[in-house]
C-alpha positions, -999 to +999 in steps of 0.1 A: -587-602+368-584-591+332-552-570+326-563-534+310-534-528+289-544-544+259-574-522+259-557-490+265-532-496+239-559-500+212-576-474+225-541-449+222-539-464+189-571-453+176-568-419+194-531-413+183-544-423+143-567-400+147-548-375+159-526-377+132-557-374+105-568-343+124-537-329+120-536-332+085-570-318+078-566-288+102-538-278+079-557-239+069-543-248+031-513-218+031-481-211+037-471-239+016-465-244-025-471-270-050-442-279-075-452-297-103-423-317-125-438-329-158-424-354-183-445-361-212-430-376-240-445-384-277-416-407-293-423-389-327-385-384-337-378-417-328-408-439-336-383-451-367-364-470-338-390-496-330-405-473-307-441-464-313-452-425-308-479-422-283-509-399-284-522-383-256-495-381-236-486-339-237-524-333-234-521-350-200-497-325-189-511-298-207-543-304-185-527-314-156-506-284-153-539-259-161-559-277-135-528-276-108-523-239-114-563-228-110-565-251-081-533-230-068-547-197-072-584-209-061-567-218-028-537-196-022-515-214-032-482-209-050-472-226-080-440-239-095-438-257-124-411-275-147-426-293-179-404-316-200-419-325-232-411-344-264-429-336-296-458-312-306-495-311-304-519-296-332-547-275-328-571-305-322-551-322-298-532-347-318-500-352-320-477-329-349-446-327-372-425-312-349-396-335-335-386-309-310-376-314-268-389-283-247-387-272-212-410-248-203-406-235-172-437-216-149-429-195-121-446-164-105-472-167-133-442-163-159-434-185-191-404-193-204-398-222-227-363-232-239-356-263-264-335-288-250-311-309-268-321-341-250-342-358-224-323-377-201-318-393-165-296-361-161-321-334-172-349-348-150-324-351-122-312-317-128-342-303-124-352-319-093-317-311-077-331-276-085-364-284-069-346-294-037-330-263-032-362-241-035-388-263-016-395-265+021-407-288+043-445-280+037-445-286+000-458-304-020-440-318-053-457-333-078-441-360-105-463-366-132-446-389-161-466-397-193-448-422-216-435-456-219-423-483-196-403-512-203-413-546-204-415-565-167-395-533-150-416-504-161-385-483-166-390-452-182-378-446-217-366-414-224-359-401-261-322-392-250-301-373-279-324-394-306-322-428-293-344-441-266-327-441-231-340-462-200-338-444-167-348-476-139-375-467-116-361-475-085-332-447-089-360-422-103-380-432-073-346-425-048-339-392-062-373-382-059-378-388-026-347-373-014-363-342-019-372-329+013-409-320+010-441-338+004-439-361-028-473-372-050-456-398-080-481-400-106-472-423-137-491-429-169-470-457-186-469-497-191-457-515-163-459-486-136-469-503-106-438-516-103-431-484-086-450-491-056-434-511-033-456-528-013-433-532+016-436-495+025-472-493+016-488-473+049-520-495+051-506-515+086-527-506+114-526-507+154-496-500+170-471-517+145-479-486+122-477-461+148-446-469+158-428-479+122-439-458+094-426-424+103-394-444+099-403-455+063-388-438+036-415-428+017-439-421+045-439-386+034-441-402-007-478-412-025-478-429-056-504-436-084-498-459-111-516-464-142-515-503-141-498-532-127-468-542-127-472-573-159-503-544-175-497-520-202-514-489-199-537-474-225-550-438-241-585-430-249-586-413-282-624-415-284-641-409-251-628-373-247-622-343-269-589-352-272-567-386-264-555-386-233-544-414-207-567-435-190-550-426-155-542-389-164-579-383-170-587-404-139-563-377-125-577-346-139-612-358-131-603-362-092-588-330-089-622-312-107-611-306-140-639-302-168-625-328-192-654-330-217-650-286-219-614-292-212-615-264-192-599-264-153-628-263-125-631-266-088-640-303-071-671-305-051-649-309-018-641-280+000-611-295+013-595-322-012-568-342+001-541-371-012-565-401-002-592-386-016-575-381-052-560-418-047-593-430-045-610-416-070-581-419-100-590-453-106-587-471-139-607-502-155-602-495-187-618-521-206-604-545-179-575-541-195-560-514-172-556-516-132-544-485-109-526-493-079-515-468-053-500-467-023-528-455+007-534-452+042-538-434+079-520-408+066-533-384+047-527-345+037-544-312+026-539-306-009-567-278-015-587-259+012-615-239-009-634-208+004 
């Protein structure tokens, strides 16, 4: 007589997964907010070093911020938003003359902007200490980092006081995650799949997931890199209006933003969640560039639309 239990427990299996999607996608899209923490750095002041400016790079968050903020108020949702930058943009999107560090800071619909006398480890954790204090459990935060990586880590180099400063992404990724919300990591810089640790990736399936990755540290934690982990990572200065990142406009695309207009828009979904975006930022550019994310059962509600 055949025994029944292996049946039943691929059948719970199935059921209990998707369970867990339902649950996600019956989410009504409110009662929660989306905090966005932007760096975007430039390297203008300190190209002199050995370290070559970037173009691109604010445009990403410019963009990415507009299109997070209309998808906000086309849903309901609030918006929060801290954006680092380093350097200046001219009228036609290039980079300018200005060797200047700014935080500008969006709440309630309010802008403030304050200049900032370095970019550091400290003022990025700063600010996320002070995004852990304001966030609950339904949140969403968003880190969106457009810049360079190092070499075979793909730490991020910050301009510091004038002088370029690494901050390793392991301990970015660990203070991060310790805030106590949901957490989308997008980076646009050479060498960023080294963030994704594949030994927490949520792709396992049967009853091995279902019973280990509520346990995993970043089973509440998506990431998106630009490239992998021995790639550098590229900006298109011709394709669009302005330069921007490969991955950021693979980005600004999946979330509906009008990139040739550059003007924010609404997706085609009515409901557009994490896997969805994943899936479609994706980067080939010019097979020199290769996305890698982390994916899975999980998934969540970023936008419900009417």
């Amino acid at each position: 007589m055949r025994r029944p239990f292996p049946v039943i427990a691929i059948f719970l299996a199935v059921l209990l997964v998707s369970c867990d999607l339902m649950m996600a996608l019956q989410d009504d899209g409110s009662g929660y907010d989306v905090y966005l923490v932007s760096v975007a750095l430039n390297y203008h002041g300190i190209a002199e070093d050995g370290i070559s400016e970037l173009e691109g790079t604010l445009n990403d968050q410019r963009y990415i911020s507009q299109q997070l903020e209309h998808l906000c108020s086309l849903s309901g949702v609030g918006y929060d938003a801290w954006l680092v930058s380093d350097g200046s943009l001219t009228s036609e999107g290039l980079n300018g003359d200005e060797d200047v560090r700014r935080l500008m800071r969006i709440s309630g619909g309010t802008r403030t902007e304050k200049e900032l006398e370095k970019i550091d480890r400290d003022t990025i954790d700063d600010i996320l200490c002070d995004v852990s204090r304001l966030v609950d459990s339904d949140d969403l935060l968003v880190f969106h980092y457009s810049g360079h990586g190092y070499a075979g880590t793909g730490d991020i180099l910050l301009p510091g006081d004038g002088h370029g400063v690494a901050y390793p992404l392991d301990d970015l990724a660990a203070v991060i995650e310790r805030v106590p919300c949901n957490r989308f990591i997008f980076m646009d810089s050479c060498y960023s799949g080294n963030i994704v640790d594949v030994t927490l990736d949520d792709v396992r399936t049967g009853l091995d997931n279902l019973f280990t990755r509520y346990d995993l540290p970043d089973s509440r934690t998506w990431y998106s890199a630009s490239c992998q982990v021995d790639e550098a990572s590229f900006t298109d200065m011709t394709g669009y209006p302005v330069p921007l990142g490969a991955h950021s406009a693979g980005l600004l695309k999946a979330l509906g933003f009008d990139i040739m207009a550059l003007e924010p828009g609404r997706p085609e979904d009515d409901v557009l969640t994490i896997n969805t975006v994943l899936e479609r930022t994706t980067t080939g550019y010019d097979d020199r560039q290769h996305s890698t994310s982390t994916s899975g059962t999980r998934d969540l509600v970023l936008f419900r639309f009417d």
